[in-house]
N, C-alpha and C positions, 0 to 999 in steps of 0.2 A: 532546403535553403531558407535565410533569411529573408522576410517577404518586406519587415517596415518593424520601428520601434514603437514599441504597443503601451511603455510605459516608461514614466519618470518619476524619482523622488524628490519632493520637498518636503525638509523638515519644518514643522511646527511648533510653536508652543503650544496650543489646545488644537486641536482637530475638529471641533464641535465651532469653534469660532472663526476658526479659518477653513471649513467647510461654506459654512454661511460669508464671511469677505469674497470665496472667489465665485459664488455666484451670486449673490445682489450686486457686488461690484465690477468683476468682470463678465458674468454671466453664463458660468460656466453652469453643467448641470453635474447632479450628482449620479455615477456609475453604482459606487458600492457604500454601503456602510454596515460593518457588521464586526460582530465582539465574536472571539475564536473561543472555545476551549474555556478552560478554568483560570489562566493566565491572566484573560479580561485585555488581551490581545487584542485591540481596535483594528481595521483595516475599515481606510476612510478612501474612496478616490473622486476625482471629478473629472471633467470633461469639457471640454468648448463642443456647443452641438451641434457644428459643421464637421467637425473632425474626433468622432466619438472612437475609433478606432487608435487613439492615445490616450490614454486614462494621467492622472497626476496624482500619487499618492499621498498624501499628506499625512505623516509619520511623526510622530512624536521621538525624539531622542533617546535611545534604550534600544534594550537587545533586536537585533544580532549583532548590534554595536558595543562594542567593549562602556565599560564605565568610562574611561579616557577620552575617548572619541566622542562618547554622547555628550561629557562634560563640554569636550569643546565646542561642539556645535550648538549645546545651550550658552555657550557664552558669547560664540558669534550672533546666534540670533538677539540675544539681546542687546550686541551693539550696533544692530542693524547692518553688520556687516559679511551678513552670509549669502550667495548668489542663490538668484530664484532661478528663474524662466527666462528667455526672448519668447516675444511673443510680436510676432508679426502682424501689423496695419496698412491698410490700402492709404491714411490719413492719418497721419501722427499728430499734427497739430487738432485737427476734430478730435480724436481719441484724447490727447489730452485735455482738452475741454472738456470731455462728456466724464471722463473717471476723474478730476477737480471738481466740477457738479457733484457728482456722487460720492464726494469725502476721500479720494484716494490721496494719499503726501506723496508728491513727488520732490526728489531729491537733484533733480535738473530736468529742465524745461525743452520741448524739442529743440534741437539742434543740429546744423547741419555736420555731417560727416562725409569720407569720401563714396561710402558704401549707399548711404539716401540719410535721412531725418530718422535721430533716435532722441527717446527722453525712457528716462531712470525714474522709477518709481518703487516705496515698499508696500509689503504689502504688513498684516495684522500680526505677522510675526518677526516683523525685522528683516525678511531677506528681497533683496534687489532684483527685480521686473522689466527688463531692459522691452520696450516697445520699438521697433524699428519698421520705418518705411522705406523699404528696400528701392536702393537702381543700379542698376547696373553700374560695374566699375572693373577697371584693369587691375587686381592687387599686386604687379608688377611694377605699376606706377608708385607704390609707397614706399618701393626701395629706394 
């Protein structure tokens, strides 16, 4: 049986850059980094290192993606309007402070919602970082 999801993609524009954004920025560490075969197939991933049992790949747009598909999600990232990650905080407003300290653009500021406090941030590729600090809620109540 399935025991836990052990892995997520994000696509990138550079892998080498945004390798280094989500650990000087978010402080993630890095799992893998390694060129496959003749292809020159990169496989980059990182990690939060409390929770190393989830890796994050960071993919460049290209195969096993059609031309179509890659084209479009190089064109999302560069409107910055491609989804990243949640990524869960005991303190969203702290977190937003310390990743504005360290050069992160956020694209809304925390804010309350029914679920706890989230702020929206990108990261070095364009795609969206949703930061949420969780509380408890009825989502019965939003009907």
């Amino acid at each position: 049986m399935i025991s836990n999801v052990s892995l997520v993609t994000v696509y990138v524009q550079d892998q080498t850059a945004a390798k280094q954004w989500y650990i000087d920025k978010l402080g993630f560490v890095e799992t893998t980094d390694v060129t496959m075969g003749d292809s020159g197939f990169r496989w980059v991933t990182v990690a939060h290192p409390d929770h190393p049992e989830l890796e994050v790949t960071l993919m460049v747009p290209g195969p096993p993606l059609d031309e179509h598909m890659a084209e479009a999600i190089r064109r999302s990232l560069a409107n910055g309007t491609h989804g990243g990650l949640g990524l869960r905080t005991a303190d969203c407003q702290k977190a937003f402070e310390e990743l504005t300290a360290k050069g992160v653009e956020f694209v809304q500021p925390p804010s309350e919602r029914p679920y706890g406090v989230e702020a929206v941030c990108r990261d070095n590729s364009g795609n969206w970082l949703v930061l949420v600090e969780p509380r408890a809620f009825d989502p019965s109540s939003m009907q």
